[in-house]
C-alpha positions in Angstrom: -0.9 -3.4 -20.1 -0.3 -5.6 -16.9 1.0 -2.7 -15.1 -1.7 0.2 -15.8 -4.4 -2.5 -15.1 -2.5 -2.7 -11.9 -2.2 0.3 -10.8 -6.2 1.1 -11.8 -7.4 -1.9 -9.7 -5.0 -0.7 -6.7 -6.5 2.5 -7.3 -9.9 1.0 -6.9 -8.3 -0.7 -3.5 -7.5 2.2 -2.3 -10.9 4.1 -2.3 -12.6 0.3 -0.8 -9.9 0.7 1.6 -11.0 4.2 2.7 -14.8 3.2 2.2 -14.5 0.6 4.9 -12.6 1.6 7.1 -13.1 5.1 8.4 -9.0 6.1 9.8 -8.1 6.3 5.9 -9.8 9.0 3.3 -9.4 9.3 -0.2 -10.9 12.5 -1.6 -11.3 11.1 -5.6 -10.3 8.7 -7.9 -7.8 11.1 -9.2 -6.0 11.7 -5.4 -6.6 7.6 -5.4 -4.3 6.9 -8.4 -1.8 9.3 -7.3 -1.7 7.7 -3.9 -1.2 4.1 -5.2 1.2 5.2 -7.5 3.5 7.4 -4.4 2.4 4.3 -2.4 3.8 2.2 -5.2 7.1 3.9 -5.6 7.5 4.3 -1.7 7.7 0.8 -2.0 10.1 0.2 -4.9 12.5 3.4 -3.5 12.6 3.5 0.4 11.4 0.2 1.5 14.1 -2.5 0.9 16.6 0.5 2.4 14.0 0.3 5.3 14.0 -3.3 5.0 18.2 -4.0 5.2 18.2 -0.8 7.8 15.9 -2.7 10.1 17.0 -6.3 9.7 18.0 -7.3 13.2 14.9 -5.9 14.6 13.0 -8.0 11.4 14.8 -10.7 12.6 14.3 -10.7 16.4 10.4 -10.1 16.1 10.0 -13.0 13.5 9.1 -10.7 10.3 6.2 -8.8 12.1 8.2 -5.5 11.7 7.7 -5.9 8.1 3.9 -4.4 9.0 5.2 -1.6 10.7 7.1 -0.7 7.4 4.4 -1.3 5.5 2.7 1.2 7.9 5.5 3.7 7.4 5.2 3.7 3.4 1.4 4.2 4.0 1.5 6.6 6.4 4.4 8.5 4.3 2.3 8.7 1.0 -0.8 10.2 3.2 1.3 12.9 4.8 2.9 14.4 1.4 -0.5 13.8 -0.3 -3.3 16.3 -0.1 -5.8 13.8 -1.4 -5.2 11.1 0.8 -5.2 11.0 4.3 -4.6 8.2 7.3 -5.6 9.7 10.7 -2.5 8.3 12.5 -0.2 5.4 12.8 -2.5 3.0 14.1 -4.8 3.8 11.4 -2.0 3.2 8.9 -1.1 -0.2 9.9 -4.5 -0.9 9.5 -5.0 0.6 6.2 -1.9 -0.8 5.0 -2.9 -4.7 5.9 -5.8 -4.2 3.8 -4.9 -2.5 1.4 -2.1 -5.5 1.3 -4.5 -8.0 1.1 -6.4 -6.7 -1.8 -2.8 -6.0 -3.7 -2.3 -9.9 -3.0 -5.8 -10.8 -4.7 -5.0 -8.1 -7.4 -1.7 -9.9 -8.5 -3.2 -13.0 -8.1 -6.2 -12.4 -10.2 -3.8 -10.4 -12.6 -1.3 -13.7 -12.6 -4.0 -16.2 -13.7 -5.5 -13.3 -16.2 -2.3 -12.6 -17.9 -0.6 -15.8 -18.0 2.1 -16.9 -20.6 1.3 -20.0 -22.8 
């Protein structure tokens, strides 16, 4: 249950996302739950390999790389995706910070909503 409500609210993040912020465009709901799902397994599949691949540079530039992955998964779900799109990379490091953010508040709202007793 934790999981689909999930992966509606970051859905629903998405399309904010591309409402307020003009470099990022979701055509529907529909192309938004496909693109937090692709989004979602980018970052299960390619980013720790990303992450271990890119470590000394990680390490040098105190963690801020970790955004420009972040960037990279973003920007990689908009270019196979017909119904999302990020108008470049600058635009996807953007996106992908606020689209972060919100993921944060939706795990933390999630966390305190479906806590064990």
């Amino acid at each position: 249950m934790k999981l689909l409500l999930k992966w509606l609210l970051s859905a629903a993040a998405l399309l904010f996302v591309a409402y307020i912020y003009s470099g990022v465009e979701v055509k529907s709901f529909s192309s938004a739950l496909i693109a937090a799902f692709v989004i979602g397994l980018f970052n299960v599949v390619l980013r720790p390999v990303l992450v271990v691949l890119t470590l000394p540079v990680t390490i040098v530039t105190v963690g801020l790389f970790l955004f420009v992955i972040n960037a990279l998964m973003f920007w990689a779900a908009a270019s196979v995706l017909d119904g999302f799109h990020v108008t470049g990379f600058g635009a996807a490091l953007l996106g992908s910070l606020i689209y972060s953010v919100l993921g944060v508040l939706i795990e933390s709202a999630l966390g305190g909503l479906f806590t064990k007793k």
